[in-house]
PDB file of the backbone (N, CA, C, O) and the ligand in Angstrom, with CONECT records:
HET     ZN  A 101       1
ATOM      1  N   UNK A   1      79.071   1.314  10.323  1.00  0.00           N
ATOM      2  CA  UNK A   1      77.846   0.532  10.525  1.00  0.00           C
ATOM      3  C   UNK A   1      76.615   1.378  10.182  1.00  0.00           C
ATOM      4  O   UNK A   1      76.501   2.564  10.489  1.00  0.00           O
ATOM      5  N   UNK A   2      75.743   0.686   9.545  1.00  0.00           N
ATOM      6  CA  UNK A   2      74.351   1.339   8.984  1.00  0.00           C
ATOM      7  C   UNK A   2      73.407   1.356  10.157  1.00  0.00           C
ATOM      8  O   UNK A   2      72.582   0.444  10.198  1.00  0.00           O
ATOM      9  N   UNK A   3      73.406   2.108  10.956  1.00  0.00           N
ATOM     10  CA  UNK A   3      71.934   1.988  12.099  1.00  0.00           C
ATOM     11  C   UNK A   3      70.631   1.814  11.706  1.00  0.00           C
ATOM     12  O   UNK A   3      69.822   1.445  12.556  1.00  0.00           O
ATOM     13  N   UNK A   4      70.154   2.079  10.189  1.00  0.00           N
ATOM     14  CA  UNK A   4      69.189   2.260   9.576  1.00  0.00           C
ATOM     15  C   UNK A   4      68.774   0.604   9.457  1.00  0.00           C
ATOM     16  O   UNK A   4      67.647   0.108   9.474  1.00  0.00           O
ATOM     17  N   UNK A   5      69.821   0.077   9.356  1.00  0.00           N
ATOM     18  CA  UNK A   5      69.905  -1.691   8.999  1.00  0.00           C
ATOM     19  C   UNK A   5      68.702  -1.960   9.986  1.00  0.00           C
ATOM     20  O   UNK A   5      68.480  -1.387  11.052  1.00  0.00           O
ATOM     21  N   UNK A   6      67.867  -3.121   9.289  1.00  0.00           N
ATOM     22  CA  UNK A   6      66.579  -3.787   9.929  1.00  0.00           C
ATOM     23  C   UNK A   6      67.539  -5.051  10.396  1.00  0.00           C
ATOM     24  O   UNK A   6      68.254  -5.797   9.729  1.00  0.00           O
ATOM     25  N   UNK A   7      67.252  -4.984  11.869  1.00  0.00           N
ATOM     26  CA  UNK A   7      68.654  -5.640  12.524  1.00  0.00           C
ATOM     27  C   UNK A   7      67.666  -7.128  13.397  1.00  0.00           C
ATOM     28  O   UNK A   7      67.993  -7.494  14.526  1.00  0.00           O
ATOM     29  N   UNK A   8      66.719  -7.669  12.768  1.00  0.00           N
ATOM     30  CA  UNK A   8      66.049  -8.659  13.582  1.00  0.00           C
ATOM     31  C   UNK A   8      66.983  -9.847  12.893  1.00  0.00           C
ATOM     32  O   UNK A   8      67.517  -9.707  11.793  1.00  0.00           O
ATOM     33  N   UNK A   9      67.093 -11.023  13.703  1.00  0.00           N
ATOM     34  CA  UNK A   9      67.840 -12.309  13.483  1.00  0.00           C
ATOM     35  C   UNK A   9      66.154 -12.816  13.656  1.00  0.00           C
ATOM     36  O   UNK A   9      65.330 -12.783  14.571  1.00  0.00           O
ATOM     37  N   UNK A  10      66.176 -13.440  11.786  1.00  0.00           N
ATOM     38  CA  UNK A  10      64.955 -14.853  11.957  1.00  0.00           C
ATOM     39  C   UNK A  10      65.453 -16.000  11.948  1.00  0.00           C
ATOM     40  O   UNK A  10      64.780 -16.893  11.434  1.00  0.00           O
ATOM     41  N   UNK A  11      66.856 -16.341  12.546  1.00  0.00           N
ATOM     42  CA  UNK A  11      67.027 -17.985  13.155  1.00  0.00           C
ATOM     43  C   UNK A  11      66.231 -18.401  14.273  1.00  0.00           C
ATOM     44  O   UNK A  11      65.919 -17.695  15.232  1.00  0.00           O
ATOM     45  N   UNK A  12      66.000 -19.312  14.124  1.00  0.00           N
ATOM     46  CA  UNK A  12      65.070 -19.990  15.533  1.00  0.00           C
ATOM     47  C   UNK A  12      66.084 -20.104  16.586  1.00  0.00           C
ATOM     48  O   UNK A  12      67.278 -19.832  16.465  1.00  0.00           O
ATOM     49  N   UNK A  13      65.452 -20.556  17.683  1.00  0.00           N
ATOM     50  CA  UNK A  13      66.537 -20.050  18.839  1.00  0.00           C
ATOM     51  C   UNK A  13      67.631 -21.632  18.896  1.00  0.00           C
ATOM     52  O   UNK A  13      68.774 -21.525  19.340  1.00  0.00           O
ATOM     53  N   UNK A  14      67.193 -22.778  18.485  1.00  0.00           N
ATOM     54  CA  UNK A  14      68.239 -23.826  18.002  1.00  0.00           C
ATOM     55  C   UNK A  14      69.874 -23.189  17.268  1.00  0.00           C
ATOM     56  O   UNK A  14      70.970 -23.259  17.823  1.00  0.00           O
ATOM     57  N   UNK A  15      69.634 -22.702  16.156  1.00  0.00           N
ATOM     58  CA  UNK A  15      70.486 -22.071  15.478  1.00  0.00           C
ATOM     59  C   UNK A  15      70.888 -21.101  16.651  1.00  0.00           C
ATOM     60  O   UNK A  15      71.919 -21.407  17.250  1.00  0.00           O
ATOM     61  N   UNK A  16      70.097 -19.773  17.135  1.00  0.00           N
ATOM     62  CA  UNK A  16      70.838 -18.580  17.881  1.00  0.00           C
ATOM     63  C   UNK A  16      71.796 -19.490  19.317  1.00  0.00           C
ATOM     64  O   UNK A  16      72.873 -19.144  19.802  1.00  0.00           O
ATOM     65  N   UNK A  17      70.750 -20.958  19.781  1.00  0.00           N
ATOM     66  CA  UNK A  17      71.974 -20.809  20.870  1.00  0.00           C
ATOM     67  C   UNK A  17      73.305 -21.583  20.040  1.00  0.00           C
ATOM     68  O   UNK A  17      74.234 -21.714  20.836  1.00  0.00           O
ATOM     69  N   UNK A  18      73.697 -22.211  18.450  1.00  0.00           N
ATOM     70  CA  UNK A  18      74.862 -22.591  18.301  1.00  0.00           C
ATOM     71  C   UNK A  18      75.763 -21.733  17.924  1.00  0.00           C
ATOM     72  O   UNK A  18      76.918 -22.138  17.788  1.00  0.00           O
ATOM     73  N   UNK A  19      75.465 -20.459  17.688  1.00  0.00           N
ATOM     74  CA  UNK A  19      75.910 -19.583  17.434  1.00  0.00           C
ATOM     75  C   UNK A  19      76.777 -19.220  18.116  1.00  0.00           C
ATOM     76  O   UNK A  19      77.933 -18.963  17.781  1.00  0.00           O
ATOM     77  N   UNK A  20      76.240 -19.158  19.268  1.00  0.00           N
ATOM     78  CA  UNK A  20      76.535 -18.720  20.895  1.00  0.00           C
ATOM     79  C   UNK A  20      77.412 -19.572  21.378  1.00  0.00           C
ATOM     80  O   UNK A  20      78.283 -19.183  22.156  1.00  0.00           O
ATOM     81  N   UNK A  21      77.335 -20.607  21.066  1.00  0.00           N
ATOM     82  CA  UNK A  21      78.402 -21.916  21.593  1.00  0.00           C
ATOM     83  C   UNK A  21      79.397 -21.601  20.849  1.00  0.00           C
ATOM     84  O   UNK A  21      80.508 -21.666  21.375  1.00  0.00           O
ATOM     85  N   UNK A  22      79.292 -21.149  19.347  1.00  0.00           N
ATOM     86  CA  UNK A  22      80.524 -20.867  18.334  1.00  0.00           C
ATOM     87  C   UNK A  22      81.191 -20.126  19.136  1.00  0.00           C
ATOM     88  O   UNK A  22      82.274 -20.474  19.607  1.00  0.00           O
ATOM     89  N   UNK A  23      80.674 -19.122  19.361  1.00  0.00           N
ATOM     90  CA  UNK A  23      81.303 -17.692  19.817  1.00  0.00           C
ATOM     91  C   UNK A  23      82.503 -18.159  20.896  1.00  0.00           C
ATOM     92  O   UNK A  23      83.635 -17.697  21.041  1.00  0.00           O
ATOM     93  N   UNK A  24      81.774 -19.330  21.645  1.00  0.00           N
ATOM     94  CA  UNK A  24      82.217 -19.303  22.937  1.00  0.00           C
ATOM     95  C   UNK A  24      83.641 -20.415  22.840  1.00  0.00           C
ATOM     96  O   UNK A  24      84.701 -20.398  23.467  1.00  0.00           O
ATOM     97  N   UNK A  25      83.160 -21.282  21.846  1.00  0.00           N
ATOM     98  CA  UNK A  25      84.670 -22.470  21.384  1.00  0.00           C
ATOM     99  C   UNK A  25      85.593 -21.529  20.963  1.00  0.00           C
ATOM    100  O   UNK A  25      86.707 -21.767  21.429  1.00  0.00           O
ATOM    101  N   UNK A  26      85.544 -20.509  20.227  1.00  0.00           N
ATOM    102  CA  UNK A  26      86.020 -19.537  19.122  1.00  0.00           C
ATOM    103  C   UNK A  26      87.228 -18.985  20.123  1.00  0.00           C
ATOM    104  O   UNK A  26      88.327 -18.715  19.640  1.00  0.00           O
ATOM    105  N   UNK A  27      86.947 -18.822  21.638  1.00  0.00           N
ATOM    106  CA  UNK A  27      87.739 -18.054  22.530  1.00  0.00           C
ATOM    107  C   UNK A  27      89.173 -18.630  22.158  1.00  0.00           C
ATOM    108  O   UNK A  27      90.054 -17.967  21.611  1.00  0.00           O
ATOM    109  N   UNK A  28      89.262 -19.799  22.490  1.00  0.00           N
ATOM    110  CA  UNK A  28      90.413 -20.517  22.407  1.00  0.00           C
ATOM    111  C   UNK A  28      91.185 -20.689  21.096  1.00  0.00           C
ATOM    112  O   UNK A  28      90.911 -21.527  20.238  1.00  0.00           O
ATOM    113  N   UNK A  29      92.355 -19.644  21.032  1.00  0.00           N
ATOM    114  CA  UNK A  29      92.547 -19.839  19.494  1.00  0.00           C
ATOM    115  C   UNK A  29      93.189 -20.986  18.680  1.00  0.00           C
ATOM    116  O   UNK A  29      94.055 -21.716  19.162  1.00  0.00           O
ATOM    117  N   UNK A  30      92.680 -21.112  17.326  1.00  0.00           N
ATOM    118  CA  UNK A  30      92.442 -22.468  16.818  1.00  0.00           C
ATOM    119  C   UNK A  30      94.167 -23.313  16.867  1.00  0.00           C
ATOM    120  O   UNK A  30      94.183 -24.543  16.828  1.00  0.00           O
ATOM    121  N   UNK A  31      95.658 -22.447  16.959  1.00  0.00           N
ATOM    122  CA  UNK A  31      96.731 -23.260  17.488  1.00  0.00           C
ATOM    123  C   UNK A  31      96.841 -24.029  18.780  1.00  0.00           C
ATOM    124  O   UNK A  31      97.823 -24.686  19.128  1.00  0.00           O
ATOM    125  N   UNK A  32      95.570 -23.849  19.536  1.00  0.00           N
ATOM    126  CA  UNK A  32      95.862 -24.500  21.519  1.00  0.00           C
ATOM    127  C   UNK A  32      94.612 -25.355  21.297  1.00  0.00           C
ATOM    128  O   UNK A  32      94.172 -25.930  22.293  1.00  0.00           O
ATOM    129  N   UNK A  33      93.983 -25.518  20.141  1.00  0.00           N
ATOM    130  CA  UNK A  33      92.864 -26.572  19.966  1.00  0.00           C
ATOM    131  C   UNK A  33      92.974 -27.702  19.869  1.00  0.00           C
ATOM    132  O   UNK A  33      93.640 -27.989  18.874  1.00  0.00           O
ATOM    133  N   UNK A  34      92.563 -28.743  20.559  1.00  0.00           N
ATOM    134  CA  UNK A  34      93.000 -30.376  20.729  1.00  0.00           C
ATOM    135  C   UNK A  34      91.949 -30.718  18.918  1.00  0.00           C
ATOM    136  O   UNK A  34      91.156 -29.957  18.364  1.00  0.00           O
ATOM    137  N   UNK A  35      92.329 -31.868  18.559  1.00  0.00           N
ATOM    138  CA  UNK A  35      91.663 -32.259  17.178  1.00  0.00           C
ATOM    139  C   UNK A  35      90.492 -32.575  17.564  1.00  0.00           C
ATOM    140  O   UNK A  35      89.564 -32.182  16.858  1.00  0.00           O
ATOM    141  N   UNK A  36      90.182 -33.364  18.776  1.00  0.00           N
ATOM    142  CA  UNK A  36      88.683 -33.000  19.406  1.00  0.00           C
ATOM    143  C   UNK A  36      87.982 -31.589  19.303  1.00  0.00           C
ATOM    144  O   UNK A  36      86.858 -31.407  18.834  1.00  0.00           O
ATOM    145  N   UNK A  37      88.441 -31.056  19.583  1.00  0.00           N
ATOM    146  CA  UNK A  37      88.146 -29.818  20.207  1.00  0.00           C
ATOM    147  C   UNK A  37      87.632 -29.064  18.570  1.00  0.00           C
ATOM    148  O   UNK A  37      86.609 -28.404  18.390  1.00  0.00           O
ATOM    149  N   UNK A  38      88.307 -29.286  17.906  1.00  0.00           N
ATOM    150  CA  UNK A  38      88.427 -28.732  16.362  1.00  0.00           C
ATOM    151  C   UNK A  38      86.972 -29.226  15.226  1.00  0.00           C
ATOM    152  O   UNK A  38      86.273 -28.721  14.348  1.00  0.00           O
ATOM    153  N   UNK A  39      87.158 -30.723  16.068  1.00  0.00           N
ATOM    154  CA  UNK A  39      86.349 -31.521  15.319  1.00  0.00           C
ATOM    155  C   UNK A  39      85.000 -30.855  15.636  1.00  0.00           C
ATOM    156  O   UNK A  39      84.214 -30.705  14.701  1.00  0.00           O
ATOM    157  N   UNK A  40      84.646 -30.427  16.914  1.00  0.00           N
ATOM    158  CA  UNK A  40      83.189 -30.004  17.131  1.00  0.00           C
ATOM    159  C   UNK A  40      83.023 -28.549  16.615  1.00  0.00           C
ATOM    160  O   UNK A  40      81.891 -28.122  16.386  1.00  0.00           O
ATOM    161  N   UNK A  41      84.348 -27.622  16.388  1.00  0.00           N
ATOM    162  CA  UNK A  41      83.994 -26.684  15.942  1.00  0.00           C
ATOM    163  C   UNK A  41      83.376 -26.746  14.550  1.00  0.00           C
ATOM    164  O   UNK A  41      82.371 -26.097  14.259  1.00  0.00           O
ATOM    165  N   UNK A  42      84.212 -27.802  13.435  1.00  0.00           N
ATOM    166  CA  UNK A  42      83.970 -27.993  12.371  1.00  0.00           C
ATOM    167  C   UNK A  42      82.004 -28.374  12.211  1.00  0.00           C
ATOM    168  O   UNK A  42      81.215 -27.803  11.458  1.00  0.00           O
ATOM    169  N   UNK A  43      81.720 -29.463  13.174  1.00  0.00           N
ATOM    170  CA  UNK A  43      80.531 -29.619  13.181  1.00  0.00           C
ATOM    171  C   UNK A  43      79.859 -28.726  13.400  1.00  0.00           C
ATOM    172  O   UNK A  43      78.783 -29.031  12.886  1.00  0.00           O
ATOM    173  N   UNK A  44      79.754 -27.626  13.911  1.00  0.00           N
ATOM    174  CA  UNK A  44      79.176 -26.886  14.472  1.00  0.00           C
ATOM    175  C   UNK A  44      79.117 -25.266  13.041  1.00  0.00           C
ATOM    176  O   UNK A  44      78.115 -24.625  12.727  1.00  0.00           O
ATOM    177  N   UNK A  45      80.656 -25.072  12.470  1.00  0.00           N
ATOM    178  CA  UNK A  45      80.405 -24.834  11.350  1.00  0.00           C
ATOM    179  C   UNK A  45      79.736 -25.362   9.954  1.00  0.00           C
ATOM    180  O   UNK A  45      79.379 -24.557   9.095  1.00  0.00           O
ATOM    181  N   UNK A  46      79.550 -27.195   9.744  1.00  0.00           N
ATOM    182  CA  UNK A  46      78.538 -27.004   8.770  1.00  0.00           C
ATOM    183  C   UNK A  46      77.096 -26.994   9.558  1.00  0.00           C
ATOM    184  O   UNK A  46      76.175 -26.486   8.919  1.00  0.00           O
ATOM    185  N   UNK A  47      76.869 -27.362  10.523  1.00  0.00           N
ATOM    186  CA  UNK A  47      75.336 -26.834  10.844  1.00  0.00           C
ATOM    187  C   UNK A  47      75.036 -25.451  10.939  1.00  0.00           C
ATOM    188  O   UNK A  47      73.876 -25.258  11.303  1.00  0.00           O
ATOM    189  N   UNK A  48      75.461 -24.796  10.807  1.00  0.00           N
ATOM    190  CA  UNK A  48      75.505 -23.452  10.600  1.00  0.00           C
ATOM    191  C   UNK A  48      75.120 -23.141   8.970  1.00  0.00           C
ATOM    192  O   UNK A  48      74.151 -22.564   8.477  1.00  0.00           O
ATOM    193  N   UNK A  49      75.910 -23.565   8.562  1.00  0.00           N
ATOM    194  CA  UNK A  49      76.187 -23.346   6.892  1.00  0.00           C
ATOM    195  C   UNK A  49      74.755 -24.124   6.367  1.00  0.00           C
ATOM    196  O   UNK A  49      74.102 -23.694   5.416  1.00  0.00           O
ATOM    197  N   UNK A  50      74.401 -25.276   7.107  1.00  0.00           N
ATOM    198  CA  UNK A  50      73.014 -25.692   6.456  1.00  0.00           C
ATOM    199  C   UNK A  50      71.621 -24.999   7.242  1.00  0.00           C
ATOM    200  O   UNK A  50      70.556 -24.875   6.637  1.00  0.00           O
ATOM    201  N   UNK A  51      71.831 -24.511   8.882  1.00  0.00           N
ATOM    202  CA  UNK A  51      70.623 -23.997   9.080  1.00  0.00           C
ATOM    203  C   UNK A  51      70.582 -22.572   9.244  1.00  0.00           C
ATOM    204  O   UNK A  51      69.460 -22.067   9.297  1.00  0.00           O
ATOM    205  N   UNK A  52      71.738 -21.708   9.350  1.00  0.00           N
ATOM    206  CA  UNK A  52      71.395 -20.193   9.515  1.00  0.00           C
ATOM    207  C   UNK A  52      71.059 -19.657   8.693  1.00  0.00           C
ATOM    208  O   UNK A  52      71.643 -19.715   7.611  1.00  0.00           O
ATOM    209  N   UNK A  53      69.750 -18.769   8.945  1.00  0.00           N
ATOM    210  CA  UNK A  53      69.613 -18.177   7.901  1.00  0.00           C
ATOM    211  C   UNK A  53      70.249 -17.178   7.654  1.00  0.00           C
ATOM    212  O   UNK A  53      69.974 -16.189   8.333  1.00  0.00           O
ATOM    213  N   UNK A  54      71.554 -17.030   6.383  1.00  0.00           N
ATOM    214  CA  UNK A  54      72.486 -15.924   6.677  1.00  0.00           C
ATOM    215  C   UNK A  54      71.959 -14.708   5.911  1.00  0.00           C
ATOM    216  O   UNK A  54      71.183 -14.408   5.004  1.00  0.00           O
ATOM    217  N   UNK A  55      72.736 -14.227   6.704  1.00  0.00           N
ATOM    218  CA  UNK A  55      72.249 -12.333   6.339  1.00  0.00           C
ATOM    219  C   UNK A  55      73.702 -11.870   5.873  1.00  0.00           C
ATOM    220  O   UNK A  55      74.741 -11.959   6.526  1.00  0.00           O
ATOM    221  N   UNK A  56      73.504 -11.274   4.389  1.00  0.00           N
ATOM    222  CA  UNK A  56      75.182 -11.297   4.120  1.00  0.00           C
ATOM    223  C   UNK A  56      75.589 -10.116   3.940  1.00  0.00           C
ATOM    224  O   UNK A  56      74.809  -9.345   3.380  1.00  0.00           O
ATOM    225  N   UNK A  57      76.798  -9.666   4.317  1.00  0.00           N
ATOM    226  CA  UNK A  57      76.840  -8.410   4.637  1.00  0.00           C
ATOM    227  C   UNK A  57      78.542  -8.473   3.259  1.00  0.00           C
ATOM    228  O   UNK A  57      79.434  -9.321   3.290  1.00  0.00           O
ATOM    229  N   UNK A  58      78.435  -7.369   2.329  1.00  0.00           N
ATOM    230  CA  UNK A  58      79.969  -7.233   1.872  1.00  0.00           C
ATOM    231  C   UNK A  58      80.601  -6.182   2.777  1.00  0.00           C
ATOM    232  O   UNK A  58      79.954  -5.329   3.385  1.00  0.00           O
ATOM    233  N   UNK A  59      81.906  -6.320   2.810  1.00  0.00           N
ATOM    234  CA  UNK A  59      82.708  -5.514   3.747  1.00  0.00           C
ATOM    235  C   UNK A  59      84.068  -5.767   3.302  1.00  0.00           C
ATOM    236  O   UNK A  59      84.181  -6.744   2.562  1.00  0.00           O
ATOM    237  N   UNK A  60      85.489  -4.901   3.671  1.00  0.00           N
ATOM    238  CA  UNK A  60      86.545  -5.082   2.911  1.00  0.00           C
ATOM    239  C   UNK A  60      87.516  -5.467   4.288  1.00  0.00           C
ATOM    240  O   UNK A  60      87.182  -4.931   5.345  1.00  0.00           O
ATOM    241  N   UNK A  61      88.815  -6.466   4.292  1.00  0.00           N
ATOM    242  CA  UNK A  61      89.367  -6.100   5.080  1.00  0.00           C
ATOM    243  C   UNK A  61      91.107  -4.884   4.655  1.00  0.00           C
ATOM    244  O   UNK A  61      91.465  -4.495   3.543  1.00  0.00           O
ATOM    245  N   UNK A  62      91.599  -4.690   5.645  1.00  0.00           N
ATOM    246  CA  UNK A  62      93.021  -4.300   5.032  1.00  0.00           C
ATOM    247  C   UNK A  62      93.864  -5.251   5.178  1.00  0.00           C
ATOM    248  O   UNK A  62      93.995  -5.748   6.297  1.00  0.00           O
ATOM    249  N   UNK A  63      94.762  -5.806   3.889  1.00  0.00           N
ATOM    250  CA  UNK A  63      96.132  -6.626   4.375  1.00  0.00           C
ATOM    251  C   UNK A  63      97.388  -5.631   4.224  1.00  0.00           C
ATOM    252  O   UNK A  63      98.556  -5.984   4.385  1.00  0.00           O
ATOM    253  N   UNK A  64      97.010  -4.469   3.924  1.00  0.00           N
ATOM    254  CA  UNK A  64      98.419  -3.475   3.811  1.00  0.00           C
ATOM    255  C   UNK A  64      97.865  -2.272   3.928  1.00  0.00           C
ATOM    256  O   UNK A  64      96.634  -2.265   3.944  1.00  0.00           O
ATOM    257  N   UNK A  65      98.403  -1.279   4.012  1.00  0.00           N
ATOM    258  CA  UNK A  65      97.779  -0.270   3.982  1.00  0.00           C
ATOM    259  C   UNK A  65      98.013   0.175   2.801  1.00  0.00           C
ATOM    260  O   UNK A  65      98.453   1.324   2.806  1.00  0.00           O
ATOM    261  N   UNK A  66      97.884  -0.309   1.763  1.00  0.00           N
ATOM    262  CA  UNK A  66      97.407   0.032   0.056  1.00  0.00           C
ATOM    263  C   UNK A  66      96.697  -0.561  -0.092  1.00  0.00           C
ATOM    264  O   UNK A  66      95.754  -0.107  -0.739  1.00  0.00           O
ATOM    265  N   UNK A  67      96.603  -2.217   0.459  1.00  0.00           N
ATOM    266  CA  UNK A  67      95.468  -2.910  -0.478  1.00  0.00           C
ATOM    267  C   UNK A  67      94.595  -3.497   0.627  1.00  0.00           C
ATOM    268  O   UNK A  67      95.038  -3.617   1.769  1.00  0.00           O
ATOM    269  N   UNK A  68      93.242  -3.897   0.263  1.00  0.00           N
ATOM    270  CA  UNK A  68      92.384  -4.727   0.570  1.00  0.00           C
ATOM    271  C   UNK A  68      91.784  -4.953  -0.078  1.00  0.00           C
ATOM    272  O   UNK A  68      91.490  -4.390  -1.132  1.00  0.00           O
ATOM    273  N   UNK A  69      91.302  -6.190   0.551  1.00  0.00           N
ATOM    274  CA  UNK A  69      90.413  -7.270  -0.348  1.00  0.00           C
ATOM    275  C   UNK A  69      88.866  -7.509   0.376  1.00  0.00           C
ATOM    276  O   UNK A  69      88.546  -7.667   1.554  1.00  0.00           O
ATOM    277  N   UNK A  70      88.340  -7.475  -0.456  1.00  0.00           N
ATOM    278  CA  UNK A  70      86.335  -8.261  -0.395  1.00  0.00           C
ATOM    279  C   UNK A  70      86.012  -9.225   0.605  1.00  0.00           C
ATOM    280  O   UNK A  70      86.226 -10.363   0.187  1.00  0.00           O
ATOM    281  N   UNK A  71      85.667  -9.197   1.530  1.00  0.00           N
ATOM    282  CA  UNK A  71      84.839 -10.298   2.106  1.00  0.00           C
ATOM    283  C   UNK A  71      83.201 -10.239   2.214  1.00  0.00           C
ATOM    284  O   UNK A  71      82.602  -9.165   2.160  1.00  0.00           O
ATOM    285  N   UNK A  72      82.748 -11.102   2.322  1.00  0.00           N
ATOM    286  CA  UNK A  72      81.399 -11.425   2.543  1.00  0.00           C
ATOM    287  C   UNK A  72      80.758 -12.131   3.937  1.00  0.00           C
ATOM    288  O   UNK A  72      80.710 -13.320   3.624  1.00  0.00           O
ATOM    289  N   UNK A  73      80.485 -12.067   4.662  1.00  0.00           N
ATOM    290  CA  UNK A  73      80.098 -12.632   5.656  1.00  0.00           C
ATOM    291  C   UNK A  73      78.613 -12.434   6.419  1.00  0.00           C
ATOM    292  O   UNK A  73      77.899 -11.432   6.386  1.00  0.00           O
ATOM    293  N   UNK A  74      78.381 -13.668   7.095  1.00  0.00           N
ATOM    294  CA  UNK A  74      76.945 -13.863   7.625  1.00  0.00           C
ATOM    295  C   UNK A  74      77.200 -12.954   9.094  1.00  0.00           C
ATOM    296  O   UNK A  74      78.225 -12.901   9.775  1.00  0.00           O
ATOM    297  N   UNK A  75      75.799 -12.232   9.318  1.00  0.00           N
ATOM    298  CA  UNK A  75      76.026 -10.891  10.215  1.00  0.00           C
ATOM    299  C   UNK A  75      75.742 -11.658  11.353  1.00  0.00           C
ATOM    300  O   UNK A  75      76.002 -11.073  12.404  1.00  0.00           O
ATOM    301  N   UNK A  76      75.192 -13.023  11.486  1.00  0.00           N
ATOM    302  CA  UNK A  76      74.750 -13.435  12.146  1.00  0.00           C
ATOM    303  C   UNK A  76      75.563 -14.957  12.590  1.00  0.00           C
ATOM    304  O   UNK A  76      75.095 -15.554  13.559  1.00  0.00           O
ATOM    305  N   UNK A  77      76.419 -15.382  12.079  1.00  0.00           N
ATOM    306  CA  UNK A  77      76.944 -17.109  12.355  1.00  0.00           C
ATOM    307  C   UNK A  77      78.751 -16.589  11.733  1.00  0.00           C
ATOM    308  O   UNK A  77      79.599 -17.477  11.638  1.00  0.00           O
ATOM    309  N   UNK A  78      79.074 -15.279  11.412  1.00  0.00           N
ATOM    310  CA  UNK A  78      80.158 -14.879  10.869  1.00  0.00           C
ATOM    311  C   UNK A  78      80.887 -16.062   9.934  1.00  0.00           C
ATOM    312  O   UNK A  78      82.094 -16.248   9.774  1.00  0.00           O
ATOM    313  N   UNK A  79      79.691 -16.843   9.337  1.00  0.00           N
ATOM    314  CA  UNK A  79      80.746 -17.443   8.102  1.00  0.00           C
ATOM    315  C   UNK A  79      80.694 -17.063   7.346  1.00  0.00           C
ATOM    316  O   UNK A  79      79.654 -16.651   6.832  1.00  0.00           O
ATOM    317  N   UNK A  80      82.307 -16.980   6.674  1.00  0.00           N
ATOM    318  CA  UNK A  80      82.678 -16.230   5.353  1.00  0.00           C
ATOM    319  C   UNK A  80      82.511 -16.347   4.115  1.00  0.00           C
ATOM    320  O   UNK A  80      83.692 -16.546   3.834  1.00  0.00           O
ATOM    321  N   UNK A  81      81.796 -16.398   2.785  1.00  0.00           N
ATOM    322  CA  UNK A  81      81.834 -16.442   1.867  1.00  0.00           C
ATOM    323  C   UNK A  81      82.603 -15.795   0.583  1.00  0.00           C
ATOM    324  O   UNK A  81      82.822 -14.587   0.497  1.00  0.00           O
ATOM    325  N   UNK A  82      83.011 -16.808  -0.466  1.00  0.00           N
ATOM    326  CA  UNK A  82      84.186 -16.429  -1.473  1.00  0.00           C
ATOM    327  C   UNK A  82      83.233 -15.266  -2.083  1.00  0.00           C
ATOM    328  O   UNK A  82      82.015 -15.214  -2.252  1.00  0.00           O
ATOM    329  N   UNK A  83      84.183 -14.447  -2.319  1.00  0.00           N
ATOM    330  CA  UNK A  83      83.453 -13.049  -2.873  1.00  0.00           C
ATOM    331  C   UNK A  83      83.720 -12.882  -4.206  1.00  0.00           C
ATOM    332  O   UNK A  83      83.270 -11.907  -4.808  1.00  0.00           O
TER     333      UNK A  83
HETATM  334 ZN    ZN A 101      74.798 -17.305   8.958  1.00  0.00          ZN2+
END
């Protein structure tokens, strides 16, 4: 992690508290999720995707310990973008 990083979030606090609700649906992992339950996450991911303002960070994960691959993600609403 870069400490140097200018680390302010300019989402309005609408966006910061759905974020927060993400975080908090997110507990329950997505196999014990009723299709209700799924459905609001989904909503809750494109309002995200149309109001956060994302801050995109590249980063790699490991799927082996030879290879990894590229991800992209918002530092702030953690949605992922194709890299
Ligand atoms: Zn975002």
């Amino acid at each position: 992690m870069d400490n140097q990083q200018i680390n302010y979030n300019y989402n309005c606090d609408e966006v910061k508290h759905v974020i927060f609700v993400k975080e908090i649906m997110e507990r329950i992992p997505v196999d014990d999720q009723s299709m209700e339950y799924k459905q609001i996450v989904q909503l809750i991911e494109e309002y995200l995707s149309l109001k956060c303002q994302h801050s995109l960070v590249l980063d790699t994960i490991d799927v082996t310990t030879e290879k990894s691959l590229p991800i992209m993600y918002c530092k702030w609403c953690f949605t992922t973008f194709n890299t």
